[in-house]
Phi, psi and omega in degrees: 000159193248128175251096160303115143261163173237153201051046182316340206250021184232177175320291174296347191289303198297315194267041144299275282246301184285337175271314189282339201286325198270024178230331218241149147280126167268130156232160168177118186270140196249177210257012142238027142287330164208113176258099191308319191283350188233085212305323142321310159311301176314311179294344183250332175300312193304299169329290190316292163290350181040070197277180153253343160240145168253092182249121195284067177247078177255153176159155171249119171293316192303058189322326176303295190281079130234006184260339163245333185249100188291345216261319189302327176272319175296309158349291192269289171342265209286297184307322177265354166287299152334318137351271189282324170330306207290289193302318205291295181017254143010275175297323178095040181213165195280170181221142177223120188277070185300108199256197214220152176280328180331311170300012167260181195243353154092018192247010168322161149278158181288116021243038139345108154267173194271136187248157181334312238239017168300183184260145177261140177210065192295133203260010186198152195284357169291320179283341149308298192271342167294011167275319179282331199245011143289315193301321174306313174301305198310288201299347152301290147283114157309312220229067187215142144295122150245126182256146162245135168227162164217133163086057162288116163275177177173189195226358146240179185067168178269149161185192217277326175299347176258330163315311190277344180292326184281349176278337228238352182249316154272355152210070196296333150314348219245128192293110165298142176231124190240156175306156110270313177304018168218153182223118181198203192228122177268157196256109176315118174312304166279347154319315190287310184293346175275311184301310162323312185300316175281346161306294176316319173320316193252019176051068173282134165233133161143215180241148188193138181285146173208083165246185166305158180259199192041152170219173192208175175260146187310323195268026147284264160016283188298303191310312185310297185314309186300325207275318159292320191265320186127026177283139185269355174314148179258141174243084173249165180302138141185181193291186171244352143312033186215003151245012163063060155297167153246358165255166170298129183246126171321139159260351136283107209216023158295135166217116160291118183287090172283315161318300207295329195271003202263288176318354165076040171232356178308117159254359182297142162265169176305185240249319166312314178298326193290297189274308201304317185304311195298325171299292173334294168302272206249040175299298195305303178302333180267337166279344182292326197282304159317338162274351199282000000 
């Protein structure tokens, strides 16, 4: 298959990029070769390249600041997922779309996860709009994947396992404070890109949960991470009213890959088998990194 990825240089994209290369043709376009917000552009890039897939894992990600800057996030979120919806159209080729657990509203009791076909009720506008721009894939596209995953690691890009290595290394005295109260399962990046490979395989369409399996509380989660690389931070519990975010974060935030398993196709692993390999692999690089 020939694959346009988009964002290729962020976490999930890049190991898209490293999973997908040895069966697949890779492009991956930098956004001012394709600028997902401009329709013209989507439309003359694609034509050009002529994918047989489009994977989009572009987005502005940053849940605090989507609570103001509304004009950027409808932009990048909603509009340009539309966009390329319009084009694989258009062009005839699939588009796999990366949504968010965020659309749920996170009020389940624990450990209830949330399944595809529950009602979505997203409590922050980052989580409205990964609610819109699936709707933006559907009514768009014939020919589309959308995954929701959440509480994604890697080994580029930001995300909270690398947050906790850079508190635990630059203020190693200074007490870490984690959730106990939210709970969900982190998900390996490059995992996620295998679960993808196997979606393509078999021309899978529709919407389908894809985390780690088992879950923990964030202030599980920081424990693990520290106790596994040998960081001496001290780590304690608290709420998550007690970092005054500003947008609302679910405190359920479990999603069962029910599709994948109805379908014999699930590769996610436990959520623990996952981080000792990654830590194991690239633990010394994310704390070196982390000194920086």
């Amino acid at each position: 298959m020939r694959i346009l990825i988009l964002g290729g240089t962020g976490m999930l994209g890049s190991d898209c990029k490293r999973i997908l290369k040895d069966n697949n043709e890779i492009i991956t376009l930098n956004k001012q070769e394709l600028d997902i917000i401009s329709w013209d552009g989507v439309i003359g890039a694609i034509d050009k390249v002529s994918p047989d897939v489009i994977l989009n894992c572009v987005g502005f990600t940053d849940i605090d600041a989507c609570e103001t800057e509304n004009y950027a996030v409808r932009k990048i979120n909603i509009e340009g997922p539309r966009n390329l919806a319009q084009a694989s159209a258009r062009f005839q080729c699939k588009l796999v779309h990366i949504s968010s657990g965020c659309i749920f509203d996170g009020r389940k009791l624990i450990p209830q996860p949330y399944f595809e076909d529950d009602a979505l009720n997203p409590q922050s506008a980052y989580g409205m709009s990964k609610m819109e721009s699936e709707t933006a894939v559907r009514q768009n596209s014939p020919n589309y994947i959308i995954i929701r995953s959440a509480w994604l690691y890697g080994i580029n890009g930001i995300n909270f396992l690398k947050s906790v290595v850079k508190h635990a290394v630059q203020k190693e005295s200074e007490v870490l404070k984690a959730a106990d109260d939210q709970f969900g399962s982190p998900t390996w990046s490059y995992r996620l890109a295998l679960q993808i490979e196997a979606l393509l395989q078999i021309n899978a369409r529709g919407t389908y949960h894809a985390t780690a399996e088992g879950c923990c509380s964030r202030f599980e989660y920081a424990r693990f991470i520290l106790d596994k690389l040998g960081l001496k931070c001290p780590v304690e519990p608290c709420k998550m009213k007690d970092f005054n975010y500003t947008a609302k974060r679910p405190t359920n935030c479990l999603l069962e890959n029910r599709l994948l398993k109805k379908q014999g196709i699930n590769v996610m692993s436990h959520w623990k088998k996952d981080l000792n390999i990654f830590l194991d692999k690239y633990g010394e690089k994310v704390i070196k990194d982390a000194r920086l």
